[in-house]
N, CA, C and O atoms as CSV, one atom per row, in Angstrom:
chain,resi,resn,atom,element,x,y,z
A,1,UNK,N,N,36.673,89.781,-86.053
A,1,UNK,CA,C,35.326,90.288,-85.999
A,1,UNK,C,C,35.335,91.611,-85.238
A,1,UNK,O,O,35.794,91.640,-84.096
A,2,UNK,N,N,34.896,92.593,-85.760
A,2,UNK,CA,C,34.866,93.725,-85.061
A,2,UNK,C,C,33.671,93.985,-84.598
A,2,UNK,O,O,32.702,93.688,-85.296
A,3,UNK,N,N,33.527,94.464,-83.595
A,3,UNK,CA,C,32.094,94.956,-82.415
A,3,UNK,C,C,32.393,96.647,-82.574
A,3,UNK,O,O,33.425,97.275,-82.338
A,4,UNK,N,N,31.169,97.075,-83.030
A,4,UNK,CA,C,31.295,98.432,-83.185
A,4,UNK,C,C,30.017,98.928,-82.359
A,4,UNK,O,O,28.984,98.260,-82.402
A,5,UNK,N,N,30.108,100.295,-81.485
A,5,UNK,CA,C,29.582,100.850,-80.714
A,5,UNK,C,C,28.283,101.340,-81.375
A,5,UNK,O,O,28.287,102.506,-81.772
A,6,UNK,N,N,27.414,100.762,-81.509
A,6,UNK,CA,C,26.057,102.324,-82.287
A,6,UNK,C,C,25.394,101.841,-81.294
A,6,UNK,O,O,25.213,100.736,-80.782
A,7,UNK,N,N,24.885,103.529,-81.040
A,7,UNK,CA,C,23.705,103.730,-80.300
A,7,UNK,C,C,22.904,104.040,-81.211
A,7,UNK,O,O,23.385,104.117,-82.341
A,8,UNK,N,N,21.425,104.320,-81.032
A,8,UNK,CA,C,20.491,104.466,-81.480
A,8,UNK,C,C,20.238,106.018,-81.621
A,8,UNK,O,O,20.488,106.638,-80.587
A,9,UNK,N,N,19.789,106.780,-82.696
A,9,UNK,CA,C,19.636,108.414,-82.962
A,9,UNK,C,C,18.624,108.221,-81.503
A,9,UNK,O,O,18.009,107.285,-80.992
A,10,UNK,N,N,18.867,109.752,-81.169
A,10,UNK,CA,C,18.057,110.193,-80.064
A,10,UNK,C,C,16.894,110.789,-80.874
A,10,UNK,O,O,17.145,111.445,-81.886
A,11,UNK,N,N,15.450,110.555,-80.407
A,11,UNK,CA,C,14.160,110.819,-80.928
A,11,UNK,C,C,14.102,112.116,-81.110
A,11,UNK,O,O,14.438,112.774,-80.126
A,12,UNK,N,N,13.670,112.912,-82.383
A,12,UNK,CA,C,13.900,114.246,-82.348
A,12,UNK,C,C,13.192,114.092,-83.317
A,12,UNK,O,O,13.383,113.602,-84.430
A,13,UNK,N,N,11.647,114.926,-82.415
A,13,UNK,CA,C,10.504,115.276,-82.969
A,13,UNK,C,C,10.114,116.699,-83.066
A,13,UNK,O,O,8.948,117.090,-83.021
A,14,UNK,N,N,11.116,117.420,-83.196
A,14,UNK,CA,C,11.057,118.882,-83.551
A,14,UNK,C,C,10.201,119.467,-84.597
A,14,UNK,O,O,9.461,120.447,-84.503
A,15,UNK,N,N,10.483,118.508,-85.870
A,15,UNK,CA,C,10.331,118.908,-87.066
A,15,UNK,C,C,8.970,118.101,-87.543
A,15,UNK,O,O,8.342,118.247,-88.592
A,16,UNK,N,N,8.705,117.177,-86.410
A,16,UNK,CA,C,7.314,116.247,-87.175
A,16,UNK,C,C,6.760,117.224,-87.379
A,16,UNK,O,O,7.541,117.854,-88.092
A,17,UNK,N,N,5.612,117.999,-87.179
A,17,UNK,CA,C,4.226,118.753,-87.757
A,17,UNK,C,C,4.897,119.261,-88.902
A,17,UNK,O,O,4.473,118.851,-89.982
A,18,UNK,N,N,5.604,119.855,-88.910
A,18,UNK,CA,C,6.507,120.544,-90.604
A,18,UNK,C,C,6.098,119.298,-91.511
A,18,UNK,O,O,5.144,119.299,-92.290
A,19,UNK,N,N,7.024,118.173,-91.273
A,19,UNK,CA,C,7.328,117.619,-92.022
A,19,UNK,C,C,5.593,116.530,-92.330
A,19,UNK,O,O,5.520,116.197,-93.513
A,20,UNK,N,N,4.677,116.155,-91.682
A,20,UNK,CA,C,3.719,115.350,-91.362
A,20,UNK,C,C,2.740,116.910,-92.710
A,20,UNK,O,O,2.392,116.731,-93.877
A,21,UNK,N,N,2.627,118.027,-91.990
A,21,UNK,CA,C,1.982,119.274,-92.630
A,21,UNK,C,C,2.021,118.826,-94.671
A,21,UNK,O,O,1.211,118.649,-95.580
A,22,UNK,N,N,3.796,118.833,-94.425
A,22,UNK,CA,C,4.397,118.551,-96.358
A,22,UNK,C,C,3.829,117.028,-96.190
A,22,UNK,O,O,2.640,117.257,-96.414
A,23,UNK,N,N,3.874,116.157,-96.036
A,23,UNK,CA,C,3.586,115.138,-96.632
A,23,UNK,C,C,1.636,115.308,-96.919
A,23,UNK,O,O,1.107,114.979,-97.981
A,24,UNK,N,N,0.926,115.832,-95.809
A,24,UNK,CA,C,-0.691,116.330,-96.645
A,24,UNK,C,C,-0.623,117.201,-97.598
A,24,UNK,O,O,-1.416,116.794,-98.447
A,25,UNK,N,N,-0.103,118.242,-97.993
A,25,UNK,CA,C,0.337,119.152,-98.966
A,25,UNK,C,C,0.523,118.248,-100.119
A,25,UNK,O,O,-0.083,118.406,-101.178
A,26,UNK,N,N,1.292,117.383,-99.920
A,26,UNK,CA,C,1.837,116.866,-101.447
A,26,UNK,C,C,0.425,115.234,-101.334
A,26,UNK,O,O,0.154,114.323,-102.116
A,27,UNK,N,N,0.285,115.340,-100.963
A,27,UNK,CA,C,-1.177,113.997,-100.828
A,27,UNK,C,C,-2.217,114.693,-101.631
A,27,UNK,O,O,-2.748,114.254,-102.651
A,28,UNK,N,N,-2.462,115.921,-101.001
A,28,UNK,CA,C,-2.984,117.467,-101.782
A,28,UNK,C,C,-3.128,117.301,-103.608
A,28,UNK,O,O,-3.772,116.888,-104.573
A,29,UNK,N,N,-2.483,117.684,-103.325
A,29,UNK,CA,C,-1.491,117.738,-104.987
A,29,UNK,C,C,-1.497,116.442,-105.599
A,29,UNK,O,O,-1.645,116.452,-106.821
A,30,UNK,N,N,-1.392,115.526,-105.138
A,30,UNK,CA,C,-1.930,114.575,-105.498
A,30,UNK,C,C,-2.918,113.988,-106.270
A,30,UNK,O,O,-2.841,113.614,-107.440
A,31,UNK,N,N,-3.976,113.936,-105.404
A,31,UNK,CA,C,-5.340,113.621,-105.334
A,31,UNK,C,C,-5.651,115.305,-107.018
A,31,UNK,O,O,-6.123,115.089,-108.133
A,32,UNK,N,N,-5.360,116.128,-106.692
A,32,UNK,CA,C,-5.274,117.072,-107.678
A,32,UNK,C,C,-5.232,116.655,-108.765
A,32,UNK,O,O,-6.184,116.209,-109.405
A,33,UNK,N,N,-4.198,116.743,-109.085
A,33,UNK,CA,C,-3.394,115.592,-110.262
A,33,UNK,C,C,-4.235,114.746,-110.695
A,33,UNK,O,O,-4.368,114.830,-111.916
A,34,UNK,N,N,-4.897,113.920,-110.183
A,34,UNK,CA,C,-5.388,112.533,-110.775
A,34,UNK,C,C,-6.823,113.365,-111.372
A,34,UNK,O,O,-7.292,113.116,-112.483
A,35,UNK,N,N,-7.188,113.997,-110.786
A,35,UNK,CA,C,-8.835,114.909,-111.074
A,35,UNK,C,C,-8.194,115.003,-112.682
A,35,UNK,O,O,-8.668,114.143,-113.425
A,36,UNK,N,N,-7.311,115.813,-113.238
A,36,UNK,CA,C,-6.770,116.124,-114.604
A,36,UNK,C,C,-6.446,114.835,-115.694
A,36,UNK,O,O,-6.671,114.819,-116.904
A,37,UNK,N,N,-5.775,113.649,-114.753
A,37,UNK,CA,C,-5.540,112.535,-115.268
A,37,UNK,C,C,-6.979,111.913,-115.605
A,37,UNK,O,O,-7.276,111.632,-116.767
A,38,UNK,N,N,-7.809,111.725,-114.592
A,38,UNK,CA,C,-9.091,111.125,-114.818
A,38,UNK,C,C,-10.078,111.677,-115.543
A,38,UNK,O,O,-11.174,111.117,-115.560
A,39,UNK,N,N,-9.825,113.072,-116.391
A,39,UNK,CA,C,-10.302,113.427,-117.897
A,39,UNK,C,C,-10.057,112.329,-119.188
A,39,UNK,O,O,-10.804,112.077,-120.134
A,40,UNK,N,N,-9.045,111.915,-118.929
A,40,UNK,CA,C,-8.851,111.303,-120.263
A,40,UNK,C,C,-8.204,109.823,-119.756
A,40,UNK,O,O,-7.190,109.328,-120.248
A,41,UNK,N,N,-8.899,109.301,-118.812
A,41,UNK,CA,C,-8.668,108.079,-118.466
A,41,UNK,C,C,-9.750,107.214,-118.819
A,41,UNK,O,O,-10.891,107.673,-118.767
A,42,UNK,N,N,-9.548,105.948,-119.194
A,42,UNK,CA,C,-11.055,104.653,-119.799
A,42,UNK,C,C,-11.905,104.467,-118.104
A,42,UNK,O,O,-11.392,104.501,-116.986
A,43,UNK,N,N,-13.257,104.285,-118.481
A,43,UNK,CA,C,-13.799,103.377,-117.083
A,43,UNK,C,C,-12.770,102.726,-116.204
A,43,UNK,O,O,-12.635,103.347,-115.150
A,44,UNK,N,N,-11.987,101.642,-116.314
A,44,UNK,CA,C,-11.157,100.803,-115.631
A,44,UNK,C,C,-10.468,101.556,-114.974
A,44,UNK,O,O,-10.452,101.422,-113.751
A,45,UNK,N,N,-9.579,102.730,-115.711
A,45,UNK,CA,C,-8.426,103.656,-115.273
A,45,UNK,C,C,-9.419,104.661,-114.017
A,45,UNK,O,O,-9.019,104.780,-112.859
A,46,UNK,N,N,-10.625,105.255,-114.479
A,46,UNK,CA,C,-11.155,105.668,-113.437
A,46,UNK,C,C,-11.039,105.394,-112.591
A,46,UNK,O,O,-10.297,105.935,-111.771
A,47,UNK,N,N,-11.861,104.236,-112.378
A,47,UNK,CA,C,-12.194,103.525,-110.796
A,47,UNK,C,C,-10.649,103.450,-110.127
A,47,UNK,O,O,-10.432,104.049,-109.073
A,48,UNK,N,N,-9.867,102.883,-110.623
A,48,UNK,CA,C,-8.583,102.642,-109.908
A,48,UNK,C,C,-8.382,103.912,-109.516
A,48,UNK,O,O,-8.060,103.986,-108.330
A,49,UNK,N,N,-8.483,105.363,-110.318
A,49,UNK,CA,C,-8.312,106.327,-109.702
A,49,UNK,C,C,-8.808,106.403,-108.418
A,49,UNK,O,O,-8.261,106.441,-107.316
A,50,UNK,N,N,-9.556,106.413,-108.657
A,50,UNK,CA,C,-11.258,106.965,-107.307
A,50,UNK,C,C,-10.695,105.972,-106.469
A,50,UNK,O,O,-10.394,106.371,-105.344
A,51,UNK,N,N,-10.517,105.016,-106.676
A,51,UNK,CA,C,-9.887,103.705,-105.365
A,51,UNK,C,C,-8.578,104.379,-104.618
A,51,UNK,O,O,-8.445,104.403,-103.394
A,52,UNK,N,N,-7.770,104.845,-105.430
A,52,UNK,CA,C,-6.576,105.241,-104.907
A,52,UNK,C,C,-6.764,106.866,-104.290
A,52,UNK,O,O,-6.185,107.294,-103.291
A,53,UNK,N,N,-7.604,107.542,-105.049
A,53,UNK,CA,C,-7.670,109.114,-104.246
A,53,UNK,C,C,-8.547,108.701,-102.702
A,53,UNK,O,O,-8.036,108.963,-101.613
A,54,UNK,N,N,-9.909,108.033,-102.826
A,54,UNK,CA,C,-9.907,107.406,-101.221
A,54,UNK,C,C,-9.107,106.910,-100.302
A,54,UNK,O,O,-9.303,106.974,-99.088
A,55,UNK,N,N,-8.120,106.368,-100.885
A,55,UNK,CA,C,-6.532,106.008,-99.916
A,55,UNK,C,C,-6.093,106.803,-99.274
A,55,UNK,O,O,-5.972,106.799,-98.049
A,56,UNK,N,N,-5.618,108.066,-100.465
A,56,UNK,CA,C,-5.032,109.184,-100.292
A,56,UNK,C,C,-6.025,110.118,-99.386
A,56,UNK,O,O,-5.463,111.061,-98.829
A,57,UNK,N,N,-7.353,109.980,-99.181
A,57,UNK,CA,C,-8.278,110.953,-98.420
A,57,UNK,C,C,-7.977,110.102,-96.696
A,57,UNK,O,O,-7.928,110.713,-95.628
A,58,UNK,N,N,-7.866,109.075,-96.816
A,58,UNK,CA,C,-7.708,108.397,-95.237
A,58,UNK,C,C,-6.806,108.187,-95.218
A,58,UNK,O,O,-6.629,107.313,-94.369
A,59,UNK,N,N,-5.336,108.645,-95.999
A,59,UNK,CA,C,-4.049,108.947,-95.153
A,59,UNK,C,C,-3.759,110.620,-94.801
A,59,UNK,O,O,-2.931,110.885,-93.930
A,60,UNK,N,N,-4.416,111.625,-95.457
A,60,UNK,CA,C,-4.955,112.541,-95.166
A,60,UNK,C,C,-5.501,112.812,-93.593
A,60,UNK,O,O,-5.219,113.454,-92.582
A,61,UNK,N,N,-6.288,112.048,-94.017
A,61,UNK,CA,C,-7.059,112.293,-92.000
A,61,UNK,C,C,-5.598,111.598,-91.521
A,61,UNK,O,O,-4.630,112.316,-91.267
A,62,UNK,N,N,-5.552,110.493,-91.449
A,62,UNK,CA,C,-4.346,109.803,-90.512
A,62,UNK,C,C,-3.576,110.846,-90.010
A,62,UNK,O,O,-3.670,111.240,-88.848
A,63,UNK,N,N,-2.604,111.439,-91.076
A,63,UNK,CA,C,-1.614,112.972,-91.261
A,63,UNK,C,C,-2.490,113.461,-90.229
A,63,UNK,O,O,-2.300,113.301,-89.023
A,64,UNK,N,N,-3.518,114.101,-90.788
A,64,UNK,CA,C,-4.168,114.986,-89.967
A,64,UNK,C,C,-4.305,115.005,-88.340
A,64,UNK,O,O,-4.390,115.991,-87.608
A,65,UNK,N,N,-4.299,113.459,-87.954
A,65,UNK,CA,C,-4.784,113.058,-86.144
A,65,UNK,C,C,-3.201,112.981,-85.933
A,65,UNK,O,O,-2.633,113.297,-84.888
A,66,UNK,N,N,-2.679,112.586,-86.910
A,66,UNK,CA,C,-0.816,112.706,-85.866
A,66,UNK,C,C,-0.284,114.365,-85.992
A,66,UNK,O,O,0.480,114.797,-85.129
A,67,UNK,N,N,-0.707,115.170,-87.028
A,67,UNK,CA,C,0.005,115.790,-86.643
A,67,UNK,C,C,-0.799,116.679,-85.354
A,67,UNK,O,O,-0.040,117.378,-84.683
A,68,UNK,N,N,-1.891,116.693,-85.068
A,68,UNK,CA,C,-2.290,116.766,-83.434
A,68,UNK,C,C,-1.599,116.133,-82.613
A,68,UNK,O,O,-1.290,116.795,-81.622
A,69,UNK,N,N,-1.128,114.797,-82.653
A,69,UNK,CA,C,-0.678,114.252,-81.216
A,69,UNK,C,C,1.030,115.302,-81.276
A,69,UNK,O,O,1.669,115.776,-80.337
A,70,UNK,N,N,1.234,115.335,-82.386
A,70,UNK,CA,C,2.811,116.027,-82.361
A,70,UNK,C,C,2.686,117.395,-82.054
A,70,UNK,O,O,3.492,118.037,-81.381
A,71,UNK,N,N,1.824,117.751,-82.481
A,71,UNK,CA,C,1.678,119.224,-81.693
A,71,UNK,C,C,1.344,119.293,-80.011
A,71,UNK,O,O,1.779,119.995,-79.098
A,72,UNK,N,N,0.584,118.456,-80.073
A,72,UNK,CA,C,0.257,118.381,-78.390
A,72,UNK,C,C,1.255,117.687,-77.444
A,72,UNK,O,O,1.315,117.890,-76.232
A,73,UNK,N,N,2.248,116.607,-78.344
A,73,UNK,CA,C,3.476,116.248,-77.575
A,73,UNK,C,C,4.553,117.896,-77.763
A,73,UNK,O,O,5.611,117.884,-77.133
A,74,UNK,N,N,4.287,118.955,-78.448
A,74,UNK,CA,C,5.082,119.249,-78.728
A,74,UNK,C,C,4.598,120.599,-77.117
A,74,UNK,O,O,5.374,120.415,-76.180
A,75,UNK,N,N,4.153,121.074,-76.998
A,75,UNK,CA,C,3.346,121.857,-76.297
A,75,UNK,C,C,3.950,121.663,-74.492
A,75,UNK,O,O,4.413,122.435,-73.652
A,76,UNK,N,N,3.583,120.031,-74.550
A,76,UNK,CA,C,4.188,119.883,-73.128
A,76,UNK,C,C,5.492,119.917,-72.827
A,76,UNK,O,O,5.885,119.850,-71.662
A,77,UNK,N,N,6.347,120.032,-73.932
A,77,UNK,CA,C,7.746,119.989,-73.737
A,77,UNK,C,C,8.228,121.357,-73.233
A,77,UNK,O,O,9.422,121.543,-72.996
């Protein structure tokens, strides 16, 4: 049986707001997208739209309040 040494990556939050920024960008684009899809989608297909772009609008904000705390963790460093 071998016992192998791992430590754990050291926390390296350099790049959160970049990366937190692209993930609303492409949520963006998203929610976009479905506006074009939901031209030629039936009633049923709608709503599921509209259900899922509200998802996408309150992971939006979410994105939005972390990437504040990461900027403001980023500030005191």
């Amino acid at each position: 049986m071998s016992h192998h040494n791992t430590k754990p990556n050291p926390d390296n939050r350099e790049d959160n707001v970049e990366k937190l920024q692209h993930m609303v960008q492409d949520t963006i684009q998203n929610i976009e997208a479905s506006h074009e899809t939901m031209k030629f989608a039936s009633g049923q297909e709608k709503e599921r739209i509209k259900e899922k772009n509200a998802r996408r609008e309150e992971s939006i904000r979410d994105l939005r309040n972390e990437i504040k705390d990461e900027y403001q963790y980023q500030q005191k460093q």
